[in-house]
MARDOZA-720076 format. One record per atom (N, C-alpha, C, O): residue number from 1; x, y, z. Coordinates in steps of 0.05 Angstrom, whole numbers, plus 5000, padded with zeros to 4 digits. Atoms other than C-alpha are relative to their C-alpha. Example, Ala and Ser with C-alpha at 12.3 -4.5 7.8 and 13.67 -1.06 7.14 Angstrom:
2
{r 1, {5018, 4976, 5000}} {r 1, {5246, 4910, 5156}} {r 1, {5018, 5024, 5000}} {r 1, {5039, 5024, 5013}} {r 2, {4984, 4976, 4999}} {r 2, {5273, 4979, 5143}} {r 2, {4985, 5022, 5014}} {r 2, {4995, 5044, 5018}} 
***
This chain:
172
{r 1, {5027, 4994, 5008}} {r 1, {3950, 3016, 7936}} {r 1, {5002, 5023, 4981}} {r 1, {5016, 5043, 4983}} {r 2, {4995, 4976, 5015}} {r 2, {3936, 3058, 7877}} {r 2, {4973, 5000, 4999}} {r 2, {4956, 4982, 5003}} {r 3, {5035, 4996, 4995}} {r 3, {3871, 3098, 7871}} {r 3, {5005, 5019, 4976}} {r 3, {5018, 5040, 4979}} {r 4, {5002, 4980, 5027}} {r 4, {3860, 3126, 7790}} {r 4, {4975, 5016, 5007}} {r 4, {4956, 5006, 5018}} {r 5, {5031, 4983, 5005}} {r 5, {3807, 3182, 7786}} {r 5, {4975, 4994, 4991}} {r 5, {4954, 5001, 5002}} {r 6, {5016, 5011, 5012}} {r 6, {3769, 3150, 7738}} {r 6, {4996, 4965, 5002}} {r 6, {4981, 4952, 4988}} {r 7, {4996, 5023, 5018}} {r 7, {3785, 3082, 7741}} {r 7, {4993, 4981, 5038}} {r 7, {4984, 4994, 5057}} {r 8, {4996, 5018, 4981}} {r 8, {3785, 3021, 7799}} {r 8, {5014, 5010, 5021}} {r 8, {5036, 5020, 5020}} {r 9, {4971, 5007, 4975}} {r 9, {3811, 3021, 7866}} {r 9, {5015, 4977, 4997}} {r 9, {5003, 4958, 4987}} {r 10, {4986, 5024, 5011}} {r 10, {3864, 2971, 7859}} {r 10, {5022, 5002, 5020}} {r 10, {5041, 5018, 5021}} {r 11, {4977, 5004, 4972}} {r 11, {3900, 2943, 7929}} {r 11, {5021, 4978, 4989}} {r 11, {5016, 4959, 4974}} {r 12, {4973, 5017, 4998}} {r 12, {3972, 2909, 7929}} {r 12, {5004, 5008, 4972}} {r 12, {5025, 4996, 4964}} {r 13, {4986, 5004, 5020}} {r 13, {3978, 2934, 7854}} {r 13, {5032, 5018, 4998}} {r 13, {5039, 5028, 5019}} {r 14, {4971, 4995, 5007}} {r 14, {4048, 2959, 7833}} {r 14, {4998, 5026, 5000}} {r 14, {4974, 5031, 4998}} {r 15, {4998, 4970, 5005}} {r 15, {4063, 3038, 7828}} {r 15, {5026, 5002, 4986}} {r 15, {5042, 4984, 4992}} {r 16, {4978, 4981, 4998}} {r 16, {4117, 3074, 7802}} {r 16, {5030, 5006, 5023}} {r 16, {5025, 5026, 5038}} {r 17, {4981, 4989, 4980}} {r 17, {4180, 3085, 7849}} {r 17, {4997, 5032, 5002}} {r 17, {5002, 5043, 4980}} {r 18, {5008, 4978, 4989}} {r 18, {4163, 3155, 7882}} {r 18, {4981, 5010, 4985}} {r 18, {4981, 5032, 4974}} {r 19, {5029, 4986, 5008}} {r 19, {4097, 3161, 7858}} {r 19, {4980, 4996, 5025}} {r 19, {4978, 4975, 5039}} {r 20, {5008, 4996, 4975}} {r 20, {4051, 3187, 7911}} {r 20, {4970, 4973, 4997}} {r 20, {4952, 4976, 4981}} {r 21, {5010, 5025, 4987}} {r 21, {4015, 3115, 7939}} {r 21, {4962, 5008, 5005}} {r 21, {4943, 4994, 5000}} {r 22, {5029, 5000, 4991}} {r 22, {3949, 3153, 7967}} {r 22, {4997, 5031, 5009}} {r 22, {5002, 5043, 5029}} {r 23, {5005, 4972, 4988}} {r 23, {3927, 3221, 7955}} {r 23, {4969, 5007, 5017}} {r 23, {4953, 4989, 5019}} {r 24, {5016, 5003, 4979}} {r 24, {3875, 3250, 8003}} {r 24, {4983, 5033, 4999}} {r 24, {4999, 5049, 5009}} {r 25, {5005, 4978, 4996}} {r 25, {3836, 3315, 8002}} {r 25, {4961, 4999, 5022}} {r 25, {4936, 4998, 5018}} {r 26, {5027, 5009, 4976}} {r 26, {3787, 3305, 8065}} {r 26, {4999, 4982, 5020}} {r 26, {5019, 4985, 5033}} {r 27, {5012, 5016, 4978}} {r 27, {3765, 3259, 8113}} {r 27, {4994, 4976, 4999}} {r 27, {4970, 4973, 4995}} {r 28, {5008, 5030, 5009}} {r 28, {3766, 3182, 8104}} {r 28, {5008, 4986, 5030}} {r 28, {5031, 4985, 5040}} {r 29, {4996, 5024, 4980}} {r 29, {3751, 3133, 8167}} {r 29, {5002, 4978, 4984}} {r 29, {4989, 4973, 4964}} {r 30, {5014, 5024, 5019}} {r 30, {3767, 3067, 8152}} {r 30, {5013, 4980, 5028}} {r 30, {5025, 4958, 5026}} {r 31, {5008, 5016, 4975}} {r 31, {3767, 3043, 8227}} {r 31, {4973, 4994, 5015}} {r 31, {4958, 5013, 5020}} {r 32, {5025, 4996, 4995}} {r 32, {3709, 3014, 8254}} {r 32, {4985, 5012, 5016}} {r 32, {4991, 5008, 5040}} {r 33, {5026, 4986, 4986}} {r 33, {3645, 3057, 8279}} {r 33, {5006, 4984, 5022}} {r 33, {5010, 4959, 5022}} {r 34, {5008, 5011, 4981}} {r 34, {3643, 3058, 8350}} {r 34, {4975, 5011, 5012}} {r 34, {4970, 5035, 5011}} {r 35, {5030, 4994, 4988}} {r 35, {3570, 3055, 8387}} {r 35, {4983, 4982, 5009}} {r 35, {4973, 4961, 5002}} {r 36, {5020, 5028, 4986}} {r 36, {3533, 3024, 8429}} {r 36, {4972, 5009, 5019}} {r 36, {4972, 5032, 5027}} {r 37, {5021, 4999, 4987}} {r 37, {3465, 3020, 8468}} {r 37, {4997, 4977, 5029}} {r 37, {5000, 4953, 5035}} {r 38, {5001, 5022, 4975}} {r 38, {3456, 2993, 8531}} {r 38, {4965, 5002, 5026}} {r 38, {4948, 5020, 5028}} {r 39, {5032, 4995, 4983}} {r 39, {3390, 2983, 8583}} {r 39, {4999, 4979, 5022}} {r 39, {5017, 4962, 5024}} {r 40, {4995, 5031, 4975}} {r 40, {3369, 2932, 8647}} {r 40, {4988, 4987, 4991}} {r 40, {4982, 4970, 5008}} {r 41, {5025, 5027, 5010}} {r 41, {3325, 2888, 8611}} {r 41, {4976, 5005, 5024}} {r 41, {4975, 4987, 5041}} {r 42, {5023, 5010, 4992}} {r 42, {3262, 2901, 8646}} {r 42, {5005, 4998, 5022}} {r 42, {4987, 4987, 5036}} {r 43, {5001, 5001, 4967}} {r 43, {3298, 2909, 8720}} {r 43, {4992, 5009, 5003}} {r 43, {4982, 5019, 4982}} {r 44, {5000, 4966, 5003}} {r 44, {3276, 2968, 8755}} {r 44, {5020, 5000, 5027}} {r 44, {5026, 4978, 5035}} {r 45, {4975, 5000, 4987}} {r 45, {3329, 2987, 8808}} {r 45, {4981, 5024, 5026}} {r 45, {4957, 5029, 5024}} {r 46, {5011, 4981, 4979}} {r 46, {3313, 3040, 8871}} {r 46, {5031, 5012, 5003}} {r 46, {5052, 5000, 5002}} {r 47, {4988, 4985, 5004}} {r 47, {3347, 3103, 8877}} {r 47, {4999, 5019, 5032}} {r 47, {4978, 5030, 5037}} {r 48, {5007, 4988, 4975}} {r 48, {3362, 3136, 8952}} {r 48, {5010, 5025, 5000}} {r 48, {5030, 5031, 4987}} {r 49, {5005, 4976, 5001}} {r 49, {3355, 3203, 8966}} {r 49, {5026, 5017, 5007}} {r 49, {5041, 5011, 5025}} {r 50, {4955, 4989, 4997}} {r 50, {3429, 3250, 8962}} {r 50, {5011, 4990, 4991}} {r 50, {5034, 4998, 4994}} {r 51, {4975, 5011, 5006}} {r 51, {3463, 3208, 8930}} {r 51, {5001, 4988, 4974}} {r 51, {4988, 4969, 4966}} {r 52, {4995, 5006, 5025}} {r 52, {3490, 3206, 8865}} {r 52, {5006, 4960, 4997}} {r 52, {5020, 4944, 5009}} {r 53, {4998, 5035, 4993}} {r 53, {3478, 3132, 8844}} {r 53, {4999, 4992, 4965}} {r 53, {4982, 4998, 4948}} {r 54, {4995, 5007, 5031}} {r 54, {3510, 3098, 8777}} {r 54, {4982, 4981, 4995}} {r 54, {4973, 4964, 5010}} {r 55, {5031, 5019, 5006}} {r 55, {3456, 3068, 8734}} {r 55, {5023, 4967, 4988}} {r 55, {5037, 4969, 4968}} {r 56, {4997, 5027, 5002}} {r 56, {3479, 2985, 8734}} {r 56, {4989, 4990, 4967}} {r 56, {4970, 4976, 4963}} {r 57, {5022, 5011, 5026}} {r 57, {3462, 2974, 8658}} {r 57, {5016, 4964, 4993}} {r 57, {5040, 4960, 4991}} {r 58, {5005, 5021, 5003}} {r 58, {3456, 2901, 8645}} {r 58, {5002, 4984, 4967}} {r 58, {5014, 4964, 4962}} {r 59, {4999, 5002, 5024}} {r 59, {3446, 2897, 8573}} {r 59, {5013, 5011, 4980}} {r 59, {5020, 5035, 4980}} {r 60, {4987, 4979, 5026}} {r 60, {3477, 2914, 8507}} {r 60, {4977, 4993, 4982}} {r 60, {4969, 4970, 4980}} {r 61, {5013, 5006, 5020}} {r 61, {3429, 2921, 8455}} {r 61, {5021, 4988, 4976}} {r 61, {5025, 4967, 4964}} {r 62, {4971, 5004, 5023}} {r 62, {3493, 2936, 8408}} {r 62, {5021, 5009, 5012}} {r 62, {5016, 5026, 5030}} {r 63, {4972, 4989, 4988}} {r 63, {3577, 2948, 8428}} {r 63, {5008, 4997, 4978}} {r 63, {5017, 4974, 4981}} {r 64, {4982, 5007, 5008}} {r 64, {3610, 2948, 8366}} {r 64, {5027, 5005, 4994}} {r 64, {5041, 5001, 4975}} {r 65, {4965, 5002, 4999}} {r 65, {3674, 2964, 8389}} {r 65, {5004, 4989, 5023}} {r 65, {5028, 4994, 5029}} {r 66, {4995, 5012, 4971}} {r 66, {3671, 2927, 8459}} {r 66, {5012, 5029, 5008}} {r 66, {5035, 5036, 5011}} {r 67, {4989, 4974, 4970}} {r 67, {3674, 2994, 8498}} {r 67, {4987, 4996, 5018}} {r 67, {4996, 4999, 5040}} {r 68, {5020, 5002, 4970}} {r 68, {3618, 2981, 8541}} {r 68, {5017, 4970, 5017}} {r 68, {5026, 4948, 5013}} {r 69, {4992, 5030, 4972}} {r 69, {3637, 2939, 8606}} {r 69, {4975, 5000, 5016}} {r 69, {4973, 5015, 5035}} {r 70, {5028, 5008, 4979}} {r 70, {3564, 2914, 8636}} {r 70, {5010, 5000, 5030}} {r 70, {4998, 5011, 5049}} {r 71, {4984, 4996, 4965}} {r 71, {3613, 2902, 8702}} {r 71, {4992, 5020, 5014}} {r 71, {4977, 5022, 5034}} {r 72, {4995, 4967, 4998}} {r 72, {3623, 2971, 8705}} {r 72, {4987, 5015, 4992}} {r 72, {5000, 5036, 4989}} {r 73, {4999, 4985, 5021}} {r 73, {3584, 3005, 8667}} {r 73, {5012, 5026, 4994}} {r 73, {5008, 5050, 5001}} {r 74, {4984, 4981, 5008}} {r 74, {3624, 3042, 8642}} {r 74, {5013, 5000, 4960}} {r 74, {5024, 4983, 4946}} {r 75, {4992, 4993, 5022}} {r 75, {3637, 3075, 8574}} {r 75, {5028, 5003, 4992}} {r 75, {5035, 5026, 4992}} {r 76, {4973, 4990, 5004}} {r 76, {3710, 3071, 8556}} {r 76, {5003, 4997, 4966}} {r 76, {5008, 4976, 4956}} {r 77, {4988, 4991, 5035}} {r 77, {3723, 3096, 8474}} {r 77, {5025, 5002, 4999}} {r 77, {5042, 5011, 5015}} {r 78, {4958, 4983, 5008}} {r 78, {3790, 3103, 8439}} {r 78, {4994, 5030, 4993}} {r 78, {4973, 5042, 4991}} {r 79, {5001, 4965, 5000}} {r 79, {3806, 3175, 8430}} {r 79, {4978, 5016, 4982}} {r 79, {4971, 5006, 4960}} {r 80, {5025, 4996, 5022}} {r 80, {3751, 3213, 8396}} {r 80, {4991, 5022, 5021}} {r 80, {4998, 5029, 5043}} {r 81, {5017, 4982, 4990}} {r 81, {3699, 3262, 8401}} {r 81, {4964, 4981, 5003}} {r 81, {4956, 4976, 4980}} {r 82, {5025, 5008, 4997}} {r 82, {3624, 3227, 8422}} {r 82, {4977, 5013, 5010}} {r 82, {4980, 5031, 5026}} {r 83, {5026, 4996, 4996}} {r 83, {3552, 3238, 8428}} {r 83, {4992, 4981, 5019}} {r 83, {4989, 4957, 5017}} {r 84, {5019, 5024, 4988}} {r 84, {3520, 3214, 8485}} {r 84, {4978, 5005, 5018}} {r 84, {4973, 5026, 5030}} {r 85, {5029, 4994, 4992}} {r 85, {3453, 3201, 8512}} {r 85, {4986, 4985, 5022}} {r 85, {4991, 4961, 5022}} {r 86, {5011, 5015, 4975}} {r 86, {3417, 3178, 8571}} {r 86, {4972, 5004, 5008}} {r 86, {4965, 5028, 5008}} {r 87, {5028, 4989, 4985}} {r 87, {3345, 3177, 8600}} {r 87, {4996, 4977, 5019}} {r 87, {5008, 4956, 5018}} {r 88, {5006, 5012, 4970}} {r 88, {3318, 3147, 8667}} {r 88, {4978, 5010, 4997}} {r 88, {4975, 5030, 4984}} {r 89, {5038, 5002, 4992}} {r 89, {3238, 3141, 8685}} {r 89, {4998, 4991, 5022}} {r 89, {5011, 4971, 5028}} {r 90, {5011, 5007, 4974}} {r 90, {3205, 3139, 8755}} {r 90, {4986, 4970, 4985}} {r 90, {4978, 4967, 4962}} {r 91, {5023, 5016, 5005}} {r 91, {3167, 3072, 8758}} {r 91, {4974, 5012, 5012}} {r 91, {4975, 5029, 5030}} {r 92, {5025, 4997, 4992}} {r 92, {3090, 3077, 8766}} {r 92, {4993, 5001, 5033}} {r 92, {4996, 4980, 5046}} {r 93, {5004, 5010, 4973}} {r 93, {3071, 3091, 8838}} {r 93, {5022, 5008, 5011}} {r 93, {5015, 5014, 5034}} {r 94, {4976, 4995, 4987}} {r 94, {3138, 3109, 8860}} {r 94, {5006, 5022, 5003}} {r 94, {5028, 5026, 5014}} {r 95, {4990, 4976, 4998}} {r 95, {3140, 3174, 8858}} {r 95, {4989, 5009, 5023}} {r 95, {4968, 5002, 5035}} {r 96, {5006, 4992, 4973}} {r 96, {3147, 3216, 8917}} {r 96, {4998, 5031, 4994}} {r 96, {5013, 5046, 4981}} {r 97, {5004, 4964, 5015}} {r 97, {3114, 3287, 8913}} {r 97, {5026, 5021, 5010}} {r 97, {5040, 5021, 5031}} {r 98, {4981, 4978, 4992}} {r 98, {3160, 3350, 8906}} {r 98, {5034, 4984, 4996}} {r 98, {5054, 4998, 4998}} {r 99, {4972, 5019, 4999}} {r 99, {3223, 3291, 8898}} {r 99, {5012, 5016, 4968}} {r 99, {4997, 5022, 4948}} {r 100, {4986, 4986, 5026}} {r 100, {3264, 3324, 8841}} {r 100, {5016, 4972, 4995}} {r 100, {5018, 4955, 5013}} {r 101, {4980, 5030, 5007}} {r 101, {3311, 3264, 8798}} {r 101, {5019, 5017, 4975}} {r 101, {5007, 5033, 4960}} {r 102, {4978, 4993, 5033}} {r 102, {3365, 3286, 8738}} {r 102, {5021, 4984, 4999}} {r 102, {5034, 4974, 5017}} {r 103, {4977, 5017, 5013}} {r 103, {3411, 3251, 8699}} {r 103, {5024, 5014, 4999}} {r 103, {5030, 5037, 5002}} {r 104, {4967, 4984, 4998}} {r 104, {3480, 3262, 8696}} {r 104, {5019, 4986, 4986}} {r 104, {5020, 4961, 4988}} {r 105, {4986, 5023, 5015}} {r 105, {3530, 3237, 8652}} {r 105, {5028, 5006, 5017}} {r 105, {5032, 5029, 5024}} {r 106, {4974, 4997, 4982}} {r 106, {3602, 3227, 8693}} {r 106, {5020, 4989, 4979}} {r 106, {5016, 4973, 4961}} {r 107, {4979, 5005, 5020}} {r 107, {3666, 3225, 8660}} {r 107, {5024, 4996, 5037}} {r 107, {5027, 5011, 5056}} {r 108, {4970, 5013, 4987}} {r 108, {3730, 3185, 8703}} {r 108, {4983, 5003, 5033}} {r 108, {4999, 5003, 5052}} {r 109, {5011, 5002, 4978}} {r 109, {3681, 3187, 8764}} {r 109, {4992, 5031, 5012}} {r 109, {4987, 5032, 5036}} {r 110, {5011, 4975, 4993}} {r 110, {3662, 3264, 8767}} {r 110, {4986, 5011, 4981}} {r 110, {4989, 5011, 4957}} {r 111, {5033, 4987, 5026}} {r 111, {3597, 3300, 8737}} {r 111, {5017, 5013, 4981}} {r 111, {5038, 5023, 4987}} {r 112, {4986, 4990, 5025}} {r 112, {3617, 3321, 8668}} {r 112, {4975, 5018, 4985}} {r 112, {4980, 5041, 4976}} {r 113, {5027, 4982, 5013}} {r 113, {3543, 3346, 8639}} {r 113, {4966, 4990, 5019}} {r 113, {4960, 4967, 5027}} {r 114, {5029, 5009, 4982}} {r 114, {3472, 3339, 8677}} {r 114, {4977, 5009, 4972}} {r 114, {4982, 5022, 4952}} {r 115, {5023, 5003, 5014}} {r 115, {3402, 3332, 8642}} {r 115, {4987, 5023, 5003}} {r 115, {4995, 5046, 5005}} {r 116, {5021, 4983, 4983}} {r 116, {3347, 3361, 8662}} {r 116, {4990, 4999, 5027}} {r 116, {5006, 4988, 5041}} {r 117, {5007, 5010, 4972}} {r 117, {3313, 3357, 8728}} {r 117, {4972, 5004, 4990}} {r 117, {4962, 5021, 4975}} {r 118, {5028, 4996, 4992}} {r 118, {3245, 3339, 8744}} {r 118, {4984, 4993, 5023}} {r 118, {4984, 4972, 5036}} {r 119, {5015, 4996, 4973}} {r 119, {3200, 3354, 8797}} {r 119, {4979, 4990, 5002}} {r 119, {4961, 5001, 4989}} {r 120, {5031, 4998, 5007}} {r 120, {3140, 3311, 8816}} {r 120, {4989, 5009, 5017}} {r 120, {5001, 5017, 5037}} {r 121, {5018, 4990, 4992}} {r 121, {3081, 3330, 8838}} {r 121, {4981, 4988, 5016}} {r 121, {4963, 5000, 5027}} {r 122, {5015, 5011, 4986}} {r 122, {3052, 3271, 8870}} {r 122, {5016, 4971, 4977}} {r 122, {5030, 4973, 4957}} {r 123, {5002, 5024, 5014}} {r 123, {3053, 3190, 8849}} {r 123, {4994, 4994, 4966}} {r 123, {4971, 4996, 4957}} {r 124, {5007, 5004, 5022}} {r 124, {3063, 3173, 8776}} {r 124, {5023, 5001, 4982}} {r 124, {5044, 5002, 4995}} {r 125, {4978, 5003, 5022}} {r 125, {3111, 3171, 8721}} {r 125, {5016, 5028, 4992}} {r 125, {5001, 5048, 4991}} {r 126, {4988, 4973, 5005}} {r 126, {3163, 3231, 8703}} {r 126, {5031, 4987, 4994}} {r 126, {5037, 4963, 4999}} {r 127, {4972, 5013, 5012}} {r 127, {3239, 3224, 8673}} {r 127, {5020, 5025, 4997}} {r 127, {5015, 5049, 4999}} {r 128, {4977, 4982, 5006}} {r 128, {3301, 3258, 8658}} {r 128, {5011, 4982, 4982}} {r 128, {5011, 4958, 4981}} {r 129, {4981, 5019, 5023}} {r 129, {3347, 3247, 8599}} {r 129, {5018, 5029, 5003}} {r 129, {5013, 5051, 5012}} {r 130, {4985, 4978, 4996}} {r 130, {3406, 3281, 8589}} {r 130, {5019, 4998, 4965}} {r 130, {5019, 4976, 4954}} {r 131, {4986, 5016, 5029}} {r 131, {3450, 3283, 8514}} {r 131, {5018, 5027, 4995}} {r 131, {5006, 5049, 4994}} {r 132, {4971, 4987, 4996}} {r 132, {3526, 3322, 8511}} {r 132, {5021, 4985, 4980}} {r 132, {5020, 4961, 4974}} {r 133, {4983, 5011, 5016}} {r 133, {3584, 3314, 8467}} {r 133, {5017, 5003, 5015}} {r 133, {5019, 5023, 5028}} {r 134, {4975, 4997, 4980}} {r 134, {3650, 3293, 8505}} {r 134, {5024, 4991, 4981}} {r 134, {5027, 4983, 4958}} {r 135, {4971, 5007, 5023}} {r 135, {3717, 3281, 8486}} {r 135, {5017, 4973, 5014}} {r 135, {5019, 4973, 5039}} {r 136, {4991, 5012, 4974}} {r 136, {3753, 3223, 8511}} {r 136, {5030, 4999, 4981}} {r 136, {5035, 5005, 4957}} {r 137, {4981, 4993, 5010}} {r 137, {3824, 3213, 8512}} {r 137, {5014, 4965, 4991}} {r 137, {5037, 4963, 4984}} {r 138, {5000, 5035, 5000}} {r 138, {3824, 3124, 8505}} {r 138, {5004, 4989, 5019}} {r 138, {5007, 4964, 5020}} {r 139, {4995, 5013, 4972}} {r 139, {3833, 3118, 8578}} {r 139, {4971, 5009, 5017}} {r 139, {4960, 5000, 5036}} {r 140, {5031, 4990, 4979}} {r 140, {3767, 3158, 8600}} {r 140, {4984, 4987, 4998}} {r 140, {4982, 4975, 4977}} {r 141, {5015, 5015, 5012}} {r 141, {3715, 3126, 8611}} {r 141, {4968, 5023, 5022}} {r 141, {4967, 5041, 5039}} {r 142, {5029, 4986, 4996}} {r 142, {3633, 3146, 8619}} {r 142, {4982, 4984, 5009}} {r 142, {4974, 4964, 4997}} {r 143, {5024, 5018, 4991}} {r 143, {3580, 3123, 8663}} {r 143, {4969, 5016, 5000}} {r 143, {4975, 5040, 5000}} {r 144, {5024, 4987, 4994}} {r 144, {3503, 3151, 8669}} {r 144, {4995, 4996, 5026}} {r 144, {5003, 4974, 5034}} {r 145, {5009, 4985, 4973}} {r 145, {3479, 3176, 8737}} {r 145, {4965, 5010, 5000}} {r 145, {4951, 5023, 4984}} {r 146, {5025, 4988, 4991}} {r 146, {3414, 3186, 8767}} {r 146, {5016, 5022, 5028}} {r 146, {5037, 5021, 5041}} {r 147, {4998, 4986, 4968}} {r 147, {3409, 3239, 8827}} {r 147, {4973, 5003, 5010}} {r 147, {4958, 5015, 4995}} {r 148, {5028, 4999, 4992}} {r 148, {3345, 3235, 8866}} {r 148, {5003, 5027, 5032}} {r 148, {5019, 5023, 5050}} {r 149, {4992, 4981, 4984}} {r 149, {3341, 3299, 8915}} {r 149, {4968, 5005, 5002}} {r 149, {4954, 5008, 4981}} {r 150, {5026, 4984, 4990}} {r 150, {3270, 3322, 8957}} {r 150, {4993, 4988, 5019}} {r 150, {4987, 5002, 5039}} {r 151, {5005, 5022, 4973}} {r 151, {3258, 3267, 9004}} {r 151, {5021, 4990, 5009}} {r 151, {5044, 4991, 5000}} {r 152, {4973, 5027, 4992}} {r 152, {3293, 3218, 9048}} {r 152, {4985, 4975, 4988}} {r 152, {4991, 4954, 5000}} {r 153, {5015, 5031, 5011}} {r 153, {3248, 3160, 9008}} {r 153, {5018, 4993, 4973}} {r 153, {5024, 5009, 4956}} {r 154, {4992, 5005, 5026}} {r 154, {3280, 3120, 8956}} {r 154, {4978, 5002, 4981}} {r 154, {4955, 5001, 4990}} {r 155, {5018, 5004, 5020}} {r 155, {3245, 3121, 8889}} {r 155, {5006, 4970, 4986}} {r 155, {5024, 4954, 4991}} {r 156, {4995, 5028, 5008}} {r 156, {3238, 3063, 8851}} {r 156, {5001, 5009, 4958}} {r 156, {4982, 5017, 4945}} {r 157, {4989, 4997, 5023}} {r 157, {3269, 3073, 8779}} {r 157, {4986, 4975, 4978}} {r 157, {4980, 4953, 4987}} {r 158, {5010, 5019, 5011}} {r 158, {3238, 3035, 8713}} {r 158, {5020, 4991, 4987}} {r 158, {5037, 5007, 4980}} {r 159, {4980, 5014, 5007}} {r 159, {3280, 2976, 8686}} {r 159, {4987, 5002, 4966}} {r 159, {4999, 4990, 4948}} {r 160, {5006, 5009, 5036}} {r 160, {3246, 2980, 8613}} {r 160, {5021, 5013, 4978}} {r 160, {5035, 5033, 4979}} {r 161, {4970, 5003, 5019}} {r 161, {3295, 2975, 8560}} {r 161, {4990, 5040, 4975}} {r 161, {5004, 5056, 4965}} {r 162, {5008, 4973, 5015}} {r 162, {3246, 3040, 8523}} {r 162, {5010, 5029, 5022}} {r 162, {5016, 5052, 5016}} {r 163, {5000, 4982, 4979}} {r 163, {3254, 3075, 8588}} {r 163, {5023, 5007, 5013}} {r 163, {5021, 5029, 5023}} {r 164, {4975, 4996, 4976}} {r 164, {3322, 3075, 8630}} {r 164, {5012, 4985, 4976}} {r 164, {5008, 4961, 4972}} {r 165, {4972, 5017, 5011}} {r 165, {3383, 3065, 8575}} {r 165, {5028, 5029, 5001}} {r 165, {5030, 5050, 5014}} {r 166, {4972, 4986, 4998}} {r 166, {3454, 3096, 8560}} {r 166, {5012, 5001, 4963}} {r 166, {5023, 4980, 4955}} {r 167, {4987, 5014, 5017}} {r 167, {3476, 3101, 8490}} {r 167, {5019, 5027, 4986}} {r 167, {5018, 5049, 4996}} {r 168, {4981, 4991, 5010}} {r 168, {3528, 3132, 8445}} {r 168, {5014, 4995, 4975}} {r 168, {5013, 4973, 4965}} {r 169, {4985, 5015, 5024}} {r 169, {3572, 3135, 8384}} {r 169, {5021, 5026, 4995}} {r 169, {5020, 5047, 5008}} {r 170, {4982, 4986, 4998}} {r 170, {3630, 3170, 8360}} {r 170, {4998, 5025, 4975}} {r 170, {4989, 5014, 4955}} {r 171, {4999, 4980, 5011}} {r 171, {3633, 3236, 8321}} {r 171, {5014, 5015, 4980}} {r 171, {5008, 5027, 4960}} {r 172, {4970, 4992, 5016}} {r 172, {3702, 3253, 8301}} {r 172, {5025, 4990, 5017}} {r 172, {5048, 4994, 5009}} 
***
């Protein structure tokens, strides 16, 4: 490959014997973007009280690097640095007063960054999202987490694809 300053990129053409092939001053990807979005389609799921519980995502909007595993959900990237983001919503009615809920993003099966927390106040709608840059090493992998803590009542979590997703993309 030869690359003139002024002129064409020009692949498979001929060079010089020890003329330098591909000079470089910076930063060029030329593997593909990885990122994906994921959500339940419109389930909604229930969430019991103490206990850290992985959110089941169902859907891919987009994967285009096949990292996401719906099985599992689980995030597994090749080595890199990523952005990632999560939010979870009480469904309507489900809320149990004083019940606190936060997101959590888990890296290899232990908390890695938490959201926010929110506390309601009685029956009605409230959420947590949570958004952290991690590093993985092409073997780690990342799931989203609800934690529901104030009662012993489950809550009942919303399945809407605007409301409860997971998504991500890579950075550096």
């Amino acid at each position: 490959m030869r690359i003139t300053p002024s002129g064409p990129l020009l692949i498979g053409a001929t060079v010089a014997a020890g003329s330098e092939l591909l000079r470089v001053n910076g930063i060029i990807y030329c593997d593909n973007p990885v990122a994906f979005s994921v959500h339940r389609a419109g389930v909604n799921f229930a969430v019991a009280n103490a206990t850290p519980t992985v959110i089941a995502f169902t859907n891919e909007a987009f994967d285009t690097n096949n990292s996401f595993n719906t099985g599992t959900s689980r995030f597994t990237p090749p080595a890199g640095k990523y952005a990632l983001y999560g939010a979870i919503s009480c469904a309507a009615g489900s809320a149990v007063d004083q019940a606190t809920i936060v997101t959590a993003v888990y890296k290899n099966g232990v908390q890695e960054k938490s959201g926010n927390f929110a506390t309601m106040s009685g029956p009605g709608n409230t959420g947590s999202h949570v958004s952290c840059i991690v590093e993985a090493n092409g073997t780690d992998y990342f799931q989203l987490f609800v934690i529901h803590a104030g009662t012993g009542l489950p809550m009942t979590m919303t399945g809407a694809a605007t409301d409860t997703y997971f998504q991500g993309n890579r950075i550096g």
